[in-house]
C-alpha positions as CSV (number, residue, x, y, z in Angstrom):
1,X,0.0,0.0,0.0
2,X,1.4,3.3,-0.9
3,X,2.0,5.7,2.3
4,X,0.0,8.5,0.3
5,X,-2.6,6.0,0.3
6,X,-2.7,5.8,4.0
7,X,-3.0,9.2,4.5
8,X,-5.8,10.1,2.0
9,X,-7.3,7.3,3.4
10,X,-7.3,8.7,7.0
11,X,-9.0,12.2,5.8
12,X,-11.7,10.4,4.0
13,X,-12.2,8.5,7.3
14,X,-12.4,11.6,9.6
15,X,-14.7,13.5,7.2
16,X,-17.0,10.6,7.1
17,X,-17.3,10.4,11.2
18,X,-17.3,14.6,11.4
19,X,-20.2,14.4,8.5
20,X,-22.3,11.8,10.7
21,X,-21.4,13.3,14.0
22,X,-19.8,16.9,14.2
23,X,-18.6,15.5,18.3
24,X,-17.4,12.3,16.9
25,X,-13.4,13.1,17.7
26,X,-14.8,15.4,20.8
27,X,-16.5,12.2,22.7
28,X,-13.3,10.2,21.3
29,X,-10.7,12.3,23.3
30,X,-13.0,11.5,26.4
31,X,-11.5,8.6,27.1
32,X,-12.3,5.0,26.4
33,X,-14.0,2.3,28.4
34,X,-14.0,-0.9,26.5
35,X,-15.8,-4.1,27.7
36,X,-13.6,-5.9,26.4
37,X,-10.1,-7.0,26.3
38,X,-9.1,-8.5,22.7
39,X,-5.5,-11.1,22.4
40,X,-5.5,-12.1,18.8
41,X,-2.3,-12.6,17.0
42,X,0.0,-10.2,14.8
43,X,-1.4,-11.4,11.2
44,X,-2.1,-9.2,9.1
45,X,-5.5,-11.0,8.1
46,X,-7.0,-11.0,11.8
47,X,-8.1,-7.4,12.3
48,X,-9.3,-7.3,15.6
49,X,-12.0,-4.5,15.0
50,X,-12.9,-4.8,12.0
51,X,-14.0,-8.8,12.5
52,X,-16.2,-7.8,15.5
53,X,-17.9,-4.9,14.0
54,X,-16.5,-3.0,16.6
55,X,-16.2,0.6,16.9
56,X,-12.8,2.7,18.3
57,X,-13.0,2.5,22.5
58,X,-14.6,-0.6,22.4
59,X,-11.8,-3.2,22.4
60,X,-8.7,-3.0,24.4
61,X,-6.3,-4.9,21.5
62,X,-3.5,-7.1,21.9
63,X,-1.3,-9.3,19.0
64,X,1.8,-10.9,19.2
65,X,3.1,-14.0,17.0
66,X,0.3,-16.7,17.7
67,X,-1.9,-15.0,20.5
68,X,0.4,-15.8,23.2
69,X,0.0,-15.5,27.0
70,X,3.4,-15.8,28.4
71,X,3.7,-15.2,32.1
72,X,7.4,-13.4,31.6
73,X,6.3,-11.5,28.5
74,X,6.1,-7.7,30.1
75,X,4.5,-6.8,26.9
76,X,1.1,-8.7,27.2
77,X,0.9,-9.1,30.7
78,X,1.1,-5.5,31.4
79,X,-1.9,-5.3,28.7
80,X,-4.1,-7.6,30.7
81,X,-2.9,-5.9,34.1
82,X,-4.1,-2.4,32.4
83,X,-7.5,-3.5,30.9
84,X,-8.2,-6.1,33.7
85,X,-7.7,-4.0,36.8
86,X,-8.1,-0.1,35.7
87,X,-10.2,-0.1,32.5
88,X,-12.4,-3.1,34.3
89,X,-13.2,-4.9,31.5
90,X,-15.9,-7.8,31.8
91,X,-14.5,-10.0,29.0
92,X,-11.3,-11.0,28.2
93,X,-10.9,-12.8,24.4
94,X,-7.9,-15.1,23.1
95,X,-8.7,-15.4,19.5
96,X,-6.4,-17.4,17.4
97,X,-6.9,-18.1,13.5
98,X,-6.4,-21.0,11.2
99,X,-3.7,-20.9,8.9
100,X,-1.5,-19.1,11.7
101,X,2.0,-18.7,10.8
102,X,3.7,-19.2,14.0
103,X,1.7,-22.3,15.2
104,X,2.7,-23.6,11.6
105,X,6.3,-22.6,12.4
106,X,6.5,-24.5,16.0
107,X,5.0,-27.6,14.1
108,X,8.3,-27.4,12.1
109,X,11.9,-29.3,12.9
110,X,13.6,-26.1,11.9
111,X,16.2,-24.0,14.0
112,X,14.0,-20.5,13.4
113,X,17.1,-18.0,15.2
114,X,15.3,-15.5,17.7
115,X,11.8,-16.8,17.3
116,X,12.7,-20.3,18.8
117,X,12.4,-19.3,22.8
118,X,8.9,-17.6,21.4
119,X,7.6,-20.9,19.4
120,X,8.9,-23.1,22.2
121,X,5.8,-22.3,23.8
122,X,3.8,-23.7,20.9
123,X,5.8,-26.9,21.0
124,X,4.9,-27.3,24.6
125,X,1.0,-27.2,24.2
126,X,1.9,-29.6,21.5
127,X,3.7,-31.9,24.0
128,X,0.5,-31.7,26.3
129,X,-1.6,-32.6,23.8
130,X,0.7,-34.9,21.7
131,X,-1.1,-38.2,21.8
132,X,-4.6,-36.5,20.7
133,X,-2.2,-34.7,18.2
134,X,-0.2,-37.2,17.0
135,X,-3.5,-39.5,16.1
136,X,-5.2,-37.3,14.0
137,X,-3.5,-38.0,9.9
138,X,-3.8,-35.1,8.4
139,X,-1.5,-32.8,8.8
140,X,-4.1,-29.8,7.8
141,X,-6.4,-30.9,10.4
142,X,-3.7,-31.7,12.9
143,X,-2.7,-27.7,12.2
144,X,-5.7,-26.5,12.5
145,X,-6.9,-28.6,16.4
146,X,-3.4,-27.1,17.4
147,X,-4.5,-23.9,16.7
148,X,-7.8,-24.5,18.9
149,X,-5.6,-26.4,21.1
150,X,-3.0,-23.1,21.5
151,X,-6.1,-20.9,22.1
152,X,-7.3,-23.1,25.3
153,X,-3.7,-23.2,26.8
154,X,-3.7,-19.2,26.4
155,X,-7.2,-19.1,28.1
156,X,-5.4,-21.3,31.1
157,X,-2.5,-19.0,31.3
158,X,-4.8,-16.2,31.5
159,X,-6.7,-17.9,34.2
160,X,-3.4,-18.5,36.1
161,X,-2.7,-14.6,36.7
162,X,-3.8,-13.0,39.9
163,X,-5.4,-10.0,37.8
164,X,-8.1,-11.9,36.2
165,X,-8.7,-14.5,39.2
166,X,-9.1,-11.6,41.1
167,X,-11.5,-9.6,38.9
168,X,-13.5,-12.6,38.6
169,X,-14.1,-13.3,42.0
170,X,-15.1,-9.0,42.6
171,X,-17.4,-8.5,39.7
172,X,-17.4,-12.0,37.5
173,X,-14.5,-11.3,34.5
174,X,-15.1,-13.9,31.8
175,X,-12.3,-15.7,29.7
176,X,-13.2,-16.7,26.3
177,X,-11.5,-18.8,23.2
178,X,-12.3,-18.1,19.7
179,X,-10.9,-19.1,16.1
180,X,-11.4,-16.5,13.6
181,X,-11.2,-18.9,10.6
182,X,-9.5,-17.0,7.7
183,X,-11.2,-19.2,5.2
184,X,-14.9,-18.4,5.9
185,X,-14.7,-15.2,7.5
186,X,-16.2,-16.6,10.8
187,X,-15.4,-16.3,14.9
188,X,-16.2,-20.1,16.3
189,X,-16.5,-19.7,20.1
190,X,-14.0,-22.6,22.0
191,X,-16.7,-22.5,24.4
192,X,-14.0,-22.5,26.8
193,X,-15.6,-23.6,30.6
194,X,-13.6,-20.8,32.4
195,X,-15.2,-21.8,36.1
196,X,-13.9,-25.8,35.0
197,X,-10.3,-24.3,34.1
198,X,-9.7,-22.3,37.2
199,X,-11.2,-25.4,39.3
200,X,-8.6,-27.6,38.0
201,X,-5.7,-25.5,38.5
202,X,-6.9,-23.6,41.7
203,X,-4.7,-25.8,44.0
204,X,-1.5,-24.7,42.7
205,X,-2.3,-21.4,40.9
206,X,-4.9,-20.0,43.9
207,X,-3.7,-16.2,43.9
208,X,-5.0,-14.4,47.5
């Protein structure tokens, strides 16, 4: 896309708000308070926003290489320690997507330089889950249940952090898993069972 582009782009964009809504920008420099909280990953085909329908101040966003939730990653976790204890959001989202380059990449034998310690995290939910994994022949479906697989491991990881376990014992904070799948255009909700989840790990990740 050429730069110019960009910019004419963004005029057209404000004089379409401004000729709806003369306060539009006005109301915008208020100050946001989103609902939700929104970890998708970095590809350029999983626009956070624009798959929801939503508006600007709506979503708290997040991407990184494969929707990760990595407990030493200042990055995200100071994301979800933002929108989870001072914007109070209600909802917090991992969406992955089919056909996503870095769980691909972890499936891969292949020394990958600085990306390794990052995929390594991929290779572990595939350890976890290598004998349902390791059954299933195709290698497109195998790719794709690792990708849903990925998503739920993210959702735990999230549950583990004393932010969101303590949000949702104040005022009931929701995890969620979704799959935006690239081919169809569709979210498909994991259905993740967030009070199962934190049940099962509460003995050794209960945060006071």
């Amino acid at each position: 896309m050429n730069l110019e582009t960009v910019f004419k782009n963004n005029e057209n964009w404000v004089n379409e708000k401004l000729s709806t809504d003369k306060d539009y920008f006005k109301e915008l420099g208020k100050g946001q308070k989103p609902e939700l909280l929104y970890i998708g990953c970095s590809d350029s085909r999983a626009t956070a926003e624009e798959l929801m329908g939503a508006k600007p101040g709506e979503v708290f966003v997040h991407r990184n290489i494969a929707n990760m939730v990595i407990s030493i990653d200042l990055n995200v976790m100071s994301v979800i320690n933002y929108a989870v204890d001072h914007l109070k959001v209600d909802h917090v989202i991992v969406c992955g997507h089919y056909g996503c380059g870095g769980v691909k990449a972890a499936m891969q034998s292949a020394d990958l330089g600085i990306l390794n310690p990052w995929l390594r995290n991929i290779r572990d939910v595939y350890r976890i889950h290598s004998t349902e994994l390791n059954a299933i022949k195709s290698e497109e479906k195998k790719y794709d249940r690792l990708v849903e697989l990925n998503v739920k491991e993210q959702c735990v990881n999230l549950i583990k952090t004393a932010a969101v376990q303590k949000a949702y014992r104040d005022r009931g904070l929701k995890v969620h898993g979704w799959v935006f799948d690239v081919h169809s255009g569709k979210l498909i909700d994991l259905k993740i069972d967030f009070e199962k989840y934190l049940d099962d790990i509460m003995e050794i990740y209960h945060l006071d």
